[in-house]
C-alpha angles and dihedrals in degrees: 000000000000135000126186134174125185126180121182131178140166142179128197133191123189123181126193104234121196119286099037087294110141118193122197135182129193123184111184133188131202126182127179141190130194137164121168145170123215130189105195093192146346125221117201132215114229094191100038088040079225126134128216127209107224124194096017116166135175127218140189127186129185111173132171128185129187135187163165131207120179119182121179110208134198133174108194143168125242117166091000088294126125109255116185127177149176127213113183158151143203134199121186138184117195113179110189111193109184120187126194121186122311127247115274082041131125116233101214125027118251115268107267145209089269081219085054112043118181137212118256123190137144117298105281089348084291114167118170123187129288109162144011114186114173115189116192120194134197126180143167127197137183114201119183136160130185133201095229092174125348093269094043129068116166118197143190156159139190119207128186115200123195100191113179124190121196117185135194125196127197124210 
């Protein structure tokens, strides 16, 4: 069985600034939830007429990522020619928080009548942690696109990304 639970929002904010500039800003949130059970296979007794989950494993997940993008526009005329462009960042803050079975619990369910199946799952519902992995990432980006004739148009953009993991591990 699996469960899963996702929640997103954002709110963005943009303001016209003198001289045709927009500014915008846009902060976002995620959060997730997932917990699942996986049987990778299941090996059956001829003789006991019993069958046996292998590879059964138990996760949990619990993630939450944060963040905040500003950008500062501008569409202006050189030569007579359209010239738009994009001038931006981003900062973002991903959390992952990962959970195995708790201590006191079985790691694969008994074998079982293969007419009666029961339900297997950690001792008392009891996870304990297993991984936390947190990922931050900066970036920068420049966007810009020019009318060179009235049938071509060249754009472009540059983008520089600073991503950083950090990983624990518990034993």
């Amino acid at each position: 069985t699996n469960q899963g639970i996702n929640n997103f929002g954002t709110l963005t904010a943009e303001v016209a600034l003198p001289y045709g500039w927009h500014l915008r800003n846009t902060f976002y949130g995620a959060t997730q939830r997932f917990t699942s059970r996986n049987s990778e296979g299941i090996s059956f007794n001829q003789t006991t007429l019993r069958v046996t989950p292998s590879g059964y494993f138990y996760a949990r997940r619990r993630d939450v990522q944060v963040g905040n993008q500003l950008e500062l526009r501008n569409s202006l005329r050189v030569f007579e020619r359209a010239v738009s462009f994009t001038i931006g960042g981003r900062v973002d803050d991903n959390e992952q928080h990962r959970f195995g079975p708790g201590p006191g619990s079985l790691g694969n369910p008994p074998s079982m009548d293969m007419l009666a199946p029961v339900e297997y799952a950690p001792l008392h519902g009891n996870f304990a942690p297993t991984r936390d992995v947190n990922t931050k990432t900066y970036n920068g980006f420049f966007e810009g696109m020019a009318r060179i004739t009235e049938r071509l148009t060249l754009s472009g953009g540059l983008r520089y990304d600073h991503i950083r993991n950090n990983r624990f591990d518990f034993k």
